[in-house]
N, C-alpha and C positions, 0 to 999 in steps of 0.2 A: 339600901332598900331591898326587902325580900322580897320576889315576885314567886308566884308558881305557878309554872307553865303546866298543864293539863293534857293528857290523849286518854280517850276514850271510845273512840270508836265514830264517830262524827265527821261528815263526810267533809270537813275544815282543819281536821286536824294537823293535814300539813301545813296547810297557813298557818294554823295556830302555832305549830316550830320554829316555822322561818321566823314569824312577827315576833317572836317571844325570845329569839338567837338575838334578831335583832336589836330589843331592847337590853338583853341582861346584857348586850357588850357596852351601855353605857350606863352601868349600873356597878356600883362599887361592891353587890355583897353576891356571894357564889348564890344562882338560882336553883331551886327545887321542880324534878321533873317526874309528876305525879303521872303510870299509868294505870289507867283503871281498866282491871278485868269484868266482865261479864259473869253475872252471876251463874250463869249456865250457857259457858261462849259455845258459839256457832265456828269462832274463828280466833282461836286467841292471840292476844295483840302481841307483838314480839317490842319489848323495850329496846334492847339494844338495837334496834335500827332509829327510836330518837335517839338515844346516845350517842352510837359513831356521829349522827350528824351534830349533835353539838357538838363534836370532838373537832368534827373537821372545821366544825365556825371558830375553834378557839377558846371554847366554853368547856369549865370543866362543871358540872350540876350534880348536885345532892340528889340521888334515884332512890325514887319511893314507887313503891307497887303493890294496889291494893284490888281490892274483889268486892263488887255490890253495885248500888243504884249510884251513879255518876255524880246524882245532887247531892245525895244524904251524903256521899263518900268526898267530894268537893269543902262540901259546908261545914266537915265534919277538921278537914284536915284544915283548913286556912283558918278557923276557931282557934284551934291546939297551935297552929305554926306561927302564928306574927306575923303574916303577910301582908304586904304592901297594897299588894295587885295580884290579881288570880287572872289567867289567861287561858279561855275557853274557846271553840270550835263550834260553832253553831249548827246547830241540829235543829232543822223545823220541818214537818210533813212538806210534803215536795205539792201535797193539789193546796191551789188558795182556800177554797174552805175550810182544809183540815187547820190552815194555819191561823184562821179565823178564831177557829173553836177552841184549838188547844193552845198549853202553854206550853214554851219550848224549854225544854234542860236548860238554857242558858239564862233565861225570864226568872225561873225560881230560883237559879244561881242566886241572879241581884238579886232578888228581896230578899233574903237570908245571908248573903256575906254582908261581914263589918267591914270589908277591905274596898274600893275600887274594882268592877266587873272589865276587864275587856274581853267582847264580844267579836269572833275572827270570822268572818263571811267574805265571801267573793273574792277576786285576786290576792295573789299575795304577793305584796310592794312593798319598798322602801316607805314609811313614812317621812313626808315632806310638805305635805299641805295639810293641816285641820282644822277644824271648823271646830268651834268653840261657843255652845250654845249658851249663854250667858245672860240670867234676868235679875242682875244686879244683887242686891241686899233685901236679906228674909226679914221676914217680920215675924220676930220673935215667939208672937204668941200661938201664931197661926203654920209657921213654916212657909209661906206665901207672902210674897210680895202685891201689894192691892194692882197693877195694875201687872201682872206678871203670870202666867198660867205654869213657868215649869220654874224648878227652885232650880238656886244657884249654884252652881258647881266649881264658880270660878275658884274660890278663895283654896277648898283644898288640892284645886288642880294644880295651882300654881305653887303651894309648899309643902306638896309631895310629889308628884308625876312633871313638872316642869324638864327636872334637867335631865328626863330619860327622853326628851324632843328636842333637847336643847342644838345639837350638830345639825346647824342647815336649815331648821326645818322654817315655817312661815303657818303664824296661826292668823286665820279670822275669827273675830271675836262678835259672833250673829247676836245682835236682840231683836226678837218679833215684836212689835207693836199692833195690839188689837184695839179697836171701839169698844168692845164688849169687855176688856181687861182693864182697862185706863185707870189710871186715880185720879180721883181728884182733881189733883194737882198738874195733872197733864193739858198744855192749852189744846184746843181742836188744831191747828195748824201744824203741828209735833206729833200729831199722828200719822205725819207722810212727809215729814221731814227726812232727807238723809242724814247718814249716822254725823257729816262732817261739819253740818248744819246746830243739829243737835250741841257737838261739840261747841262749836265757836258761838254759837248763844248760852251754853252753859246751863242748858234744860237741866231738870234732874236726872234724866235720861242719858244725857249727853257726858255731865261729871263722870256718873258711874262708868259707863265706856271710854273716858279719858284715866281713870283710875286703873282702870283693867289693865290699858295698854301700856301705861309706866308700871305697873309690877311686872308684868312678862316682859318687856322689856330690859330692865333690870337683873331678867333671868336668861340674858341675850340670846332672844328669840325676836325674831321678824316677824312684826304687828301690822292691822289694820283693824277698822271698825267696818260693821257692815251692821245695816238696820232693814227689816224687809216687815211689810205689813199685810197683815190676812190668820190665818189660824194658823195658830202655830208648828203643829205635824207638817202640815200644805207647806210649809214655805221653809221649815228644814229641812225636807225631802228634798223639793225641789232645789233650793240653794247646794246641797251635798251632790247631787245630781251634774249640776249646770258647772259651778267650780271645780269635778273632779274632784274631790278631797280625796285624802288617801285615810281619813280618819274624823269622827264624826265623835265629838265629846260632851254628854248631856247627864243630867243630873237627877239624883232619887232623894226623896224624902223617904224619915220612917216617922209617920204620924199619923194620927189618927181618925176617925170619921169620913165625912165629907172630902175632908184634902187627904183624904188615904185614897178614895178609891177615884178622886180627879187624876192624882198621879200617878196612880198605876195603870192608869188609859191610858193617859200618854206617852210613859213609860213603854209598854205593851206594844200602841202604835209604832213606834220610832221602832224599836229593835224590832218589829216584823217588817216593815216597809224600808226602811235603807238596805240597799243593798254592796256596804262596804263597813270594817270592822266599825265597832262602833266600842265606845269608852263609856262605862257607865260610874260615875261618880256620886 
């Protein structure tokens, strides 16, 4: 797996080190450690201090070192490199309205890379717990699931990025349940059903969240299901909040119209409101 770890200047950039030491040591191919210069720095960034520190994790990394805007320069190099995973430092105006208004370097990261986005904000931890925001199986035409507001992310999380979580760690596997999303095919009682419920009646709901948890499983990872009802931002927040995750794993479409710009809200909401790294799939 390539990943490419990122420093730019981003007030996360040391988490983005640690997090990203931390994965390439369970990672079979040597990682690339992109710093990017400032187009007209105030302060330039000294590489060799990420270096010696991968040195001293044990990591020997491919050093690249480039000059310009962080996005163009990102989106430019995980294009040309065959990256798995790009690993970014989150950078957002520090007042809440600014963060309202604008997007952050990391926001136009995702919608421009082909690879998996991880997003490095707040502490920087071991991962051990993550949350896995999962709304089963797309509907081909649309990228959406009828009763499902964020697309799926499980399928390439689990056959690609599984076995860099695989040592230790314990996923929950979250589907939100709305009124306002349901299919069809959902009974009114399944809309406040727990996920265990779900299971052992074998809802549609229920299969999909039993499917989930024998593939990761299989990827000997420590499973559970979790089901919580209300909108869906509201209640991953809060669920990543209340659980402590140490990582929060959600999913982008590239499609277009209407479910272009449903999922880049919620896209947008989630990586400005968690306030720990967050997986963008």
């Amino acid at each position: 797996m390539r990943i490419l770890i990122t420093i730019y200047g981003s007030a996360h950039d040391r988490a983005a080190l640690y997090l990203g030491a931390r994965l390439a040591l369970h990672s079979s191919c040597r990682p690339a450690l992109l710093t990017i210069q400032p187009p007209k720095p105030r302060q330039r960034l000294v590489p060799a201090h990420a270096r010696d520190y991968m040195l001293q994790e044990g990591i020997d990394v491919e050093e690249l070192e480039r000059s310009g805007d962080p996005v163009e320069v990102i989106v430019e190099e995980v294009g040309q490199g065959g990256y798995d995973l790009v690993i970014v430092g989150d950078s957002q105006p520090g007042h809440a309205l600014a963060r309202v208004r604008s997007t952050p370097p990391s926001l136009r990261i995702v919608r421009r890379s082909p690879c998996p986005v991880l997003i490095v904000k707040g502490e920087a931890r071991p991962i051990q717990r993550i949350l896995l925001c999962d709304s089963g199986a797309e509907n081909p035409s649309t990228g959406l699931r009828p009763n499902s507001a964020l697309p799926s992310c499980f399928q390439r999380f689990s056959r690609q990025l599984a076995a860099l979580f695989a040592n230790g760690s314990e996923i929950t596997v979250l589907h939100v349940m709305s009124q306002m999303s349901a299919g069809p095919g959902v009974q009114g009682k399944q809309l406040r059903a727990p996920a265990e419920e779900l299971i052992q009646e074998h809802a549609p709901e229920g299969e999909l969240l039993e499917q989930d948890l024998q593939t990761l499983e299989h990827a000997h990872l420590r499973t559970h299901a979790e089901v919580r009802h209300g909108l869906v931002v509201d209640e991953i927040v809060d669920e990543a909040q209340r659980g402590n995750y140490d990582l929060v794993v959600i999913g982008a479409h590239r499609v277009q119209g209407w479910q272009r710009i449903l999922l880049d809200d919620l896209t947008h909401r989630l990586v400005l409101q968690l306030d720990r790294p967050v997986l963008v799939v």
